[in-house]
Residue frames as a rotation matrix with the C-alpha (Angstrom) as fourth column:
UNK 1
-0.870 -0.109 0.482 125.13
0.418 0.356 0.835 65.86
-0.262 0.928 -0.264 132.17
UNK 2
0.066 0.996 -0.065 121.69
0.963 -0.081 -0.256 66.79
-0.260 -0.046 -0.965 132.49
UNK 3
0.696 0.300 -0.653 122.36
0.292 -0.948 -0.124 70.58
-0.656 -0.104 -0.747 132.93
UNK 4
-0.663 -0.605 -0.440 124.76
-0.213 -0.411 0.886 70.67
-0.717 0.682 0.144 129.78
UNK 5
-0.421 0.552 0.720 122.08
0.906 0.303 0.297 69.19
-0.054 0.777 -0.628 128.09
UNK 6
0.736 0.677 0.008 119.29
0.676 -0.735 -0.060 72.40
-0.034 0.049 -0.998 128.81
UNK 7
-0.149 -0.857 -0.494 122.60
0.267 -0.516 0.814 74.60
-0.952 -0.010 0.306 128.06
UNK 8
-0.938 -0.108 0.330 122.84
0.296 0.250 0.922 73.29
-0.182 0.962 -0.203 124.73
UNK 9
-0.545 0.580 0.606 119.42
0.826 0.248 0.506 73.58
0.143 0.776 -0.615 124.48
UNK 10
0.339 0.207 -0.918 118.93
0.497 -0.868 -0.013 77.21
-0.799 -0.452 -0.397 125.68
UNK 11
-0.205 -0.881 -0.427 121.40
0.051 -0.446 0.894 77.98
-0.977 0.161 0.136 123.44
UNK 12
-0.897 0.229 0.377 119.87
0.440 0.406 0.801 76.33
0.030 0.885 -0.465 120.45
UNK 13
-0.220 0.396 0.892 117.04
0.865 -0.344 0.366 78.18
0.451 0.852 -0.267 120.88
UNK 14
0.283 -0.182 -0.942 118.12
0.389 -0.876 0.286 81.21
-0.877 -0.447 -0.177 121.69
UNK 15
-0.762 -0.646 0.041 119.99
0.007 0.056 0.998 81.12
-0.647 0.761 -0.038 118.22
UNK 16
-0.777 0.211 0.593 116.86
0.629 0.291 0.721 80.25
-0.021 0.933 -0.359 116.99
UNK 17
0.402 0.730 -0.552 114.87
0.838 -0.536 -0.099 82.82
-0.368 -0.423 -0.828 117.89
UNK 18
-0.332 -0.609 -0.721 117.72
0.015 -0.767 0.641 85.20
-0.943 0.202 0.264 116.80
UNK 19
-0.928 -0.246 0.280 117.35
0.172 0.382 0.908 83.84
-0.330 0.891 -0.312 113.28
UNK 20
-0.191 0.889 0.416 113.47
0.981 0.153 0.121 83.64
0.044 0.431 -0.901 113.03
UNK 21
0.665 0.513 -0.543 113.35
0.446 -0.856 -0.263 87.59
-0.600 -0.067 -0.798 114.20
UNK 22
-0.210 -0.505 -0.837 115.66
-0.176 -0.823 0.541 88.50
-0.962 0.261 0.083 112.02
UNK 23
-0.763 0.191 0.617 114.39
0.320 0.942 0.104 86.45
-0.561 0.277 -0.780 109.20
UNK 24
-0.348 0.930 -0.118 110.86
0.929 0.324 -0.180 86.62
-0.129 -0.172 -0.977 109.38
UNK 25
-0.946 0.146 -0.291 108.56
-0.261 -0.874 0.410 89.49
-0.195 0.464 0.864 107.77
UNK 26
-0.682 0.492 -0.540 105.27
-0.159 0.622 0.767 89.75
0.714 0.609 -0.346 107.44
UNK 27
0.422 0.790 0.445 101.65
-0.812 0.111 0.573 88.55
0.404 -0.603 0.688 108.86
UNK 28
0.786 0.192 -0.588 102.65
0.110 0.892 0.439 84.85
0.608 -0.410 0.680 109.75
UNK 29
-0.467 -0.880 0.089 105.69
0.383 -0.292 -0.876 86.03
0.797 -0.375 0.474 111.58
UNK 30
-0.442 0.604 0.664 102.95
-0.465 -0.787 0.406 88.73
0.767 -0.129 0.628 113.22
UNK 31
0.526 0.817 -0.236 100.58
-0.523 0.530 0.668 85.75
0.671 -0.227 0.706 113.74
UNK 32
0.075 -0.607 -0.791 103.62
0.608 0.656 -0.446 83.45
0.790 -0.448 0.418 115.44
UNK 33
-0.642 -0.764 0.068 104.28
0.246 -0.288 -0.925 85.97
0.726 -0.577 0.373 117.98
UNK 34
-0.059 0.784 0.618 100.55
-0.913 -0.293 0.284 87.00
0.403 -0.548 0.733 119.03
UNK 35
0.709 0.378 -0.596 100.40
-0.070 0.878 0.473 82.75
0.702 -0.294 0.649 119.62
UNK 36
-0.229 -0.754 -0.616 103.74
0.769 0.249 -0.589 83.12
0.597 -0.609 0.523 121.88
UNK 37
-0.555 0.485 0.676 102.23
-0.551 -0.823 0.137 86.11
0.623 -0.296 0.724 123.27
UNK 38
0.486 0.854 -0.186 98.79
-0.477 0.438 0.762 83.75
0.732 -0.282 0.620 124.23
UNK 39
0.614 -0.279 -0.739 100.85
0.511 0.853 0.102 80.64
0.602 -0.440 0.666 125.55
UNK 40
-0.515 -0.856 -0.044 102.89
0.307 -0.137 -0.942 83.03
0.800 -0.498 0.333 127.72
UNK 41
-0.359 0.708 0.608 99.89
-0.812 -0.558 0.169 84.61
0.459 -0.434 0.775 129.16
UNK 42
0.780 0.619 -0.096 98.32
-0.415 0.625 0.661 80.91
0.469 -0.475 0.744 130.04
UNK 43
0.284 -0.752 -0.594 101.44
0.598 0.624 -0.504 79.77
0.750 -0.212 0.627 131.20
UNK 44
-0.725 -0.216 0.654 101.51
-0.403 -0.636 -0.657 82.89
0.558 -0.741 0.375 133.86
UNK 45
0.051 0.835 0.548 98.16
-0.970 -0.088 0.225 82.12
0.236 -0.543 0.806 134.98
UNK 46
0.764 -0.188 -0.617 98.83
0.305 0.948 0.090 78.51
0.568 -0.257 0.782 135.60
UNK 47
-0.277 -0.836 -0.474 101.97
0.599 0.235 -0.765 79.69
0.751 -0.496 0.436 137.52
UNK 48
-0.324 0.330 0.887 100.09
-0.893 -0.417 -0.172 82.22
0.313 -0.847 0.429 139.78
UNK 49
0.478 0.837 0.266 97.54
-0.771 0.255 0.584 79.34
0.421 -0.484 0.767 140.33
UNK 50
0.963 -0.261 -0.066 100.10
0.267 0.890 0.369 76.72
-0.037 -0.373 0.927 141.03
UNK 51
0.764 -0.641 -0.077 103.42
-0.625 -0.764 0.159 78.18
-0.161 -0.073 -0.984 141.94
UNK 52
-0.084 -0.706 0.704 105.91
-0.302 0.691 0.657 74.81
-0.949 -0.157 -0.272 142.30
UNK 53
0.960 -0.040 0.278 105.26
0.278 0.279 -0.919 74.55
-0.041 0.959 0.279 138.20
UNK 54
0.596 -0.774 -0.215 108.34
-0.642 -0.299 -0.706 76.21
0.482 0.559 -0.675 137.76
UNK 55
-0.059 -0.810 0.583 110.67
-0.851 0.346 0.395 74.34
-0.522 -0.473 -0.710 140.31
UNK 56
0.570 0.641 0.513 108.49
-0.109 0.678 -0.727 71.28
-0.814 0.359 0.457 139.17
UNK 57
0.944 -0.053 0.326 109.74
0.323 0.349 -0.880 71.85
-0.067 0.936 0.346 135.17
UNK 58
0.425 -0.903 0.063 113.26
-0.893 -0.430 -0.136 73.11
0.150 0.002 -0.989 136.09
UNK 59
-0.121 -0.380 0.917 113.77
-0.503 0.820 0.273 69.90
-0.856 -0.428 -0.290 137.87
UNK 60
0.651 0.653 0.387 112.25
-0.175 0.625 -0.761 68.27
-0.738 0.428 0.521 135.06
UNK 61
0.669 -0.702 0.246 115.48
0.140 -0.206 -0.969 70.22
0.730 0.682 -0.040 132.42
UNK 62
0.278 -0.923 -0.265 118.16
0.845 0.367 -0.390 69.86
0.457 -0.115 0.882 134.65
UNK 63
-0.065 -0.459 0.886 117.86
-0.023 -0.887 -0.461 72.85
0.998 -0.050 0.047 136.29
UNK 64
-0.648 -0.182 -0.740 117.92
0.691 0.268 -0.671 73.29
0.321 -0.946 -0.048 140.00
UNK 65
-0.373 0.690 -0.620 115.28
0.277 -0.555 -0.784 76.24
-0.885 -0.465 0.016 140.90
UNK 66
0.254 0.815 0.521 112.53
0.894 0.008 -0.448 77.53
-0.369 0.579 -0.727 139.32
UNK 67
0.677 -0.011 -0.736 113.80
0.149 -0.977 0.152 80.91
-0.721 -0.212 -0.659 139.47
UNK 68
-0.792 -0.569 0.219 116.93
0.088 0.249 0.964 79.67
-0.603 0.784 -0.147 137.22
UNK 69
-0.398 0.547 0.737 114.22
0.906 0.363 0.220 78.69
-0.147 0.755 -0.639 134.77
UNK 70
0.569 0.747 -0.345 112.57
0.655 -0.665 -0.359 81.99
-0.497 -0.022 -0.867 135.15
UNK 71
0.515 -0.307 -0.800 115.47
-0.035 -0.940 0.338 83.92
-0.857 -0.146 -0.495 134.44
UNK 72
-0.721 -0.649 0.245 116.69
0.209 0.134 0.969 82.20
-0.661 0.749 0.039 131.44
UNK 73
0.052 0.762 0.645 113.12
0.971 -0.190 0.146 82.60
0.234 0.618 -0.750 129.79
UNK 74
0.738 0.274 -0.616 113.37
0.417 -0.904 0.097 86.02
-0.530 -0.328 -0.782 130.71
UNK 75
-0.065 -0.934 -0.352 116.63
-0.043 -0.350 0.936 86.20
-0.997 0.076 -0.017 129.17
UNK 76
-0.660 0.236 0.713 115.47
0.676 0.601 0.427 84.71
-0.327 0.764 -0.556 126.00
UNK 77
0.626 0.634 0.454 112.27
0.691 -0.721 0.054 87.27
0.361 0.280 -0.890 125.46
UNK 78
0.504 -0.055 -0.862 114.41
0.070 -0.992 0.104 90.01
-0.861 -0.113 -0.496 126.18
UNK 79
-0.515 -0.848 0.123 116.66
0.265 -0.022 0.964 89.01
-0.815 0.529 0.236 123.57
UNK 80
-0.185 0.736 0.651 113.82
0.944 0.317 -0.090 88.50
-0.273 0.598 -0.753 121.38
UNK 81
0.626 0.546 -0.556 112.40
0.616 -0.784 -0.076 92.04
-0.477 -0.296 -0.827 122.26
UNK 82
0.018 -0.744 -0.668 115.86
-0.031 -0.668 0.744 93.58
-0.999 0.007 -0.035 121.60
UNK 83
-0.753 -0.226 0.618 116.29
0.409 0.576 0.708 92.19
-0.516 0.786 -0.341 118.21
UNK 84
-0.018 0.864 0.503 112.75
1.000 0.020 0.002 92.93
-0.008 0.503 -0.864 117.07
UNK 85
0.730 0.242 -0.639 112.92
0.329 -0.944 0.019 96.65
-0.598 -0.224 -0.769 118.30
UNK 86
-0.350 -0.783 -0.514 116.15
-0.047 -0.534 0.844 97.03
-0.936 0.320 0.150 116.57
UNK 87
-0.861 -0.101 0.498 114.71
0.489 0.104 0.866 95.87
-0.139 0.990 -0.040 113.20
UNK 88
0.364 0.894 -0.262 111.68
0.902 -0.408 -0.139 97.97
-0.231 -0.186 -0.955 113.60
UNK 89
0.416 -0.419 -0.807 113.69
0.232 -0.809 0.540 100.85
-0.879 -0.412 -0.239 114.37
UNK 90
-0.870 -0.477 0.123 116.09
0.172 -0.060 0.983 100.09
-0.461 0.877 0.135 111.02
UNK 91
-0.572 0.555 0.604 112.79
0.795 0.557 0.241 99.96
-0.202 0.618 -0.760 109.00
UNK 92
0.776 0.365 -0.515 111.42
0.473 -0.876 0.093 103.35
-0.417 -0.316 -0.852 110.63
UNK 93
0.481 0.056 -0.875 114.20
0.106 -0.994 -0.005 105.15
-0.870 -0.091 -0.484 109.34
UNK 94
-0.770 -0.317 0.554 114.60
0.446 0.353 0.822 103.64
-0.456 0.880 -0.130 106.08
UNK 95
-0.075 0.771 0.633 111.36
0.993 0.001 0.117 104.99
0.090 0.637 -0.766 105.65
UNK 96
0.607 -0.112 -0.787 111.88
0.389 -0.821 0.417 108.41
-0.693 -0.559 -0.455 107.00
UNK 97
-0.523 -0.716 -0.462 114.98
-0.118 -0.476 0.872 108.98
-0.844 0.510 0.164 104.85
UNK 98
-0.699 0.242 0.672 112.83
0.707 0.093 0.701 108.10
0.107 0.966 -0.236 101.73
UNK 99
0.495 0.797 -0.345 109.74
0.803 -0.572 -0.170 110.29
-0.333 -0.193 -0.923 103.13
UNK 100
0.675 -0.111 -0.730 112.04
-0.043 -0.993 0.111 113.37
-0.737 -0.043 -0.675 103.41
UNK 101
-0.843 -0.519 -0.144 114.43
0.061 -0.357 0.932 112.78
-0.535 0.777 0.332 100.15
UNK 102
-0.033 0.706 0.708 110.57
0.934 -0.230 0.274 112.56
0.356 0.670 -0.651 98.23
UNK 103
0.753 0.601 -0.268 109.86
0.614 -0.788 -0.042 115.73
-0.237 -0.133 -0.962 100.11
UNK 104
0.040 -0.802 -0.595 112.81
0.294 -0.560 0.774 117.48
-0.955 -0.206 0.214 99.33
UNK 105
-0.845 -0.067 0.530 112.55
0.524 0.091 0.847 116.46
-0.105 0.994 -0.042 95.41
UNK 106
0.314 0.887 0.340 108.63
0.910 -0.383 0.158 117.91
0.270 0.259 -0.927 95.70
UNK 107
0.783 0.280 -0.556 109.46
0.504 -0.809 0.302 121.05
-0.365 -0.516 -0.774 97.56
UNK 108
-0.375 -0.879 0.295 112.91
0.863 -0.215 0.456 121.64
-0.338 0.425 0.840 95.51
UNK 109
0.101 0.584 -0.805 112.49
0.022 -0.810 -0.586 125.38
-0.995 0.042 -0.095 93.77
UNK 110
0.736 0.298 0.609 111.57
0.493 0.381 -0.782 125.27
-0.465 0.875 0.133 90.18
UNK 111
-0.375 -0.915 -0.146 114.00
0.834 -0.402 0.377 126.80
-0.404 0.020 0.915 87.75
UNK 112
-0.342 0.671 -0.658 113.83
0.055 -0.685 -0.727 129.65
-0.938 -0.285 0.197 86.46
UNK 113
-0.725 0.472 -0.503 111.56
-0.668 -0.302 0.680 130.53
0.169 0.829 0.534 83.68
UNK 114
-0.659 0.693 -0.291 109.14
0.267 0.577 0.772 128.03
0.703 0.431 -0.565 85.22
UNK 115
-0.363 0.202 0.910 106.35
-0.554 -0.832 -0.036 128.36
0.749 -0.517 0.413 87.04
UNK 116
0.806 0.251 0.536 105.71
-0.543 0.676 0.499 125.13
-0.237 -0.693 0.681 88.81
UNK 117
-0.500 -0.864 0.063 108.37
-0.788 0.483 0.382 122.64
-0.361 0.142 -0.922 89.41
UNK 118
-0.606 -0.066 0.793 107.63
0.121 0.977 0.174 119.80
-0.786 0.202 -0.584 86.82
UNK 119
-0.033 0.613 0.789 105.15
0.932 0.304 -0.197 121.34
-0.361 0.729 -0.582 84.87
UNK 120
0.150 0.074 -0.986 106.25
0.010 -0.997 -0.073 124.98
-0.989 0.001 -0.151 83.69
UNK 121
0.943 -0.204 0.264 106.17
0.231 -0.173 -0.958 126.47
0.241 0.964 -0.116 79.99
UNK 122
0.087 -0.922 -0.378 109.49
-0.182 -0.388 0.904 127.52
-0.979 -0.010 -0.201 79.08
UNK 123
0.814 0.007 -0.581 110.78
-0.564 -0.232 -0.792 128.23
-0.140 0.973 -0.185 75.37
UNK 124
0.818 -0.377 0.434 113.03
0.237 0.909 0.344 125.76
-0.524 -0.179 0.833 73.76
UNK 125
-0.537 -0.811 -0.231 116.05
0.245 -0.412 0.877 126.30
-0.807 0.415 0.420 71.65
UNK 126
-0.631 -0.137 0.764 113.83
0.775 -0.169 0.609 126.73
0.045 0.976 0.213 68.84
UNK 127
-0.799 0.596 0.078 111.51
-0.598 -0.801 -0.011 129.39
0.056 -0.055 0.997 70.45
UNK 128
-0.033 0.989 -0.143 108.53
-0.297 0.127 0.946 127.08
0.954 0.073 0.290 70.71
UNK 129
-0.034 0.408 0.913 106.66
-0.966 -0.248 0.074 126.64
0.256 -0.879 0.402 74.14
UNK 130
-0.427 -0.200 -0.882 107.13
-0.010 0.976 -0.216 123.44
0.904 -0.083 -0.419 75.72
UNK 131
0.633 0.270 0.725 105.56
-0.769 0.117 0.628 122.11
0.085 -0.956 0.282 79.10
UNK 132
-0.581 -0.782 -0.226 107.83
-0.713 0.623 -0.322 120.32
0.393 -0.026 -0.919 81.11
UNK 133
0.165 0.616 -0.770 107.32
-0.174 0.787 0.592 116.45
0.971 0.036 0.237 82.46
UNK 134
0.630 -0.178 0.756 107.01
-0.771 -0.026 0.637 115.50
-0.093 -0.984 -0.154 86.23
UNK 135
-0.144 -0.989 0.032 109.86
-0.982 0.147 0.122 114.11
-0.125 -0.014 -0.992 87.59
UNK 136
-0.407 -0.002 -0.913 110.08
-0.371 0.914 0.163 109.87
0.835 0.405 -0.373 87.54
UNK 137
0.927 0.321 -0.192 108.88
-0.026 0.568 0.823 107.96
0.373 -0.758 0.535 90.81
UNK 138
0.037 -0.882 0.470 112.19
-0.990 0.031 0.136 107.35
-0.135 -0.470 -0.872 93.30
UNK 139
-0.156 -0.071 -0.985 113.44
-0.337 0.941 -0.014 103.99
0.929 0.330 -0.171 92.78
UNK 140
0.838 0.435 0.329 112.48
-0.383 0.041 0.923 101.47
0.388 -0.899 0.201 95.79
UNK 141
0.017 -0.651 0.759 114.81
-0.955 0.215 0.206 100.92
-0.297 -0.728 -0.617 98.51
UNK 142
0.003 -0.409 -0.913 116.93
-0.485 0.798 -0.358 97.38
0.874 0.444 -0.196 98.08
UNK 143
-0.859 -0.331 0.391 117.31
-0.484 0.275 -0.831 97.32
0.167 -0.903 -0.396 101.88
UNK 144
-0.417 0.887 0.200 113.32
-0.658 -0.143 -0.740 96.72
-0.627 -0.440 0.643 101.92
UNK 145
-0.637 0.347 0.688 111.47
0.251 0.938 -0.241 93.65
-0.729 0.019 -0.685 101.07
């Protein structure tokens, strides 16, 4: 009974973790992970200095070896890791594809009769000189907060 219990509750947060990194944007998001960051770091050094912590809190959740315990928390921050790298990644080339359609739209060649793209003379239908206007801003990406 015990070890369906720390199942369930692997599971539950594992899920939640899934949710908060996919979620979550942003400094306090930032700020949550440098503090899980910290408390993993003291929680190593307490297990160098005192190794039977893990068996110690496995027993404690129903688990039978520390190592079990090691490898599900291991299993857990990789998920994490994955997740986060993937939405990085999506973000990196959301911005990329906007970088290089702006740079296309700047570097486009002007037509003709002008002499800069956005701001050549050119003669209107009625024969008077006109200067053209620069193009609009791109609208901003929906995908992107």
């Amino acid at each position: 009974m015990k070890q369906l219990l720390i199942q369930l509750i692997l599971i539950v947060v594992t899920l939640g973790i899934a949710a908060r990194l996919l979620i979550s944007y942003g400094q306090k998001a930032q700020a949550l992970r440098r503090l899980g960051l910290l408390l993993f770091a003291a929680f190593a050094v307490w297990s160098i200095l005192d190794p039977t912590v893990w068996t110690r809190l496995a027993q404690a959740v129903g688990i039978g070896r520390g190592a079990d315990l090691i490898l599900y928390g291991l299993v857990v921050a990789f998920f994490g890791f994955v997740v986060t790298t993937f939405r990085r990644f999506r973000d990196m080339e959301i911005r990329y594809t906007r970088l290089a359609r702006r740079l296309a739209l700047d570097e486009a060649r002007p037509p003709r009769g002008t002499t800069e793209r956005g701001r050549g003379r050119h003669e209107a239908e009625d024969g008077a000189a006109t200067l053209d206007q620069p193009s609009p801003p791109l609208p901003a990406d929906p995908e992107l907060p």
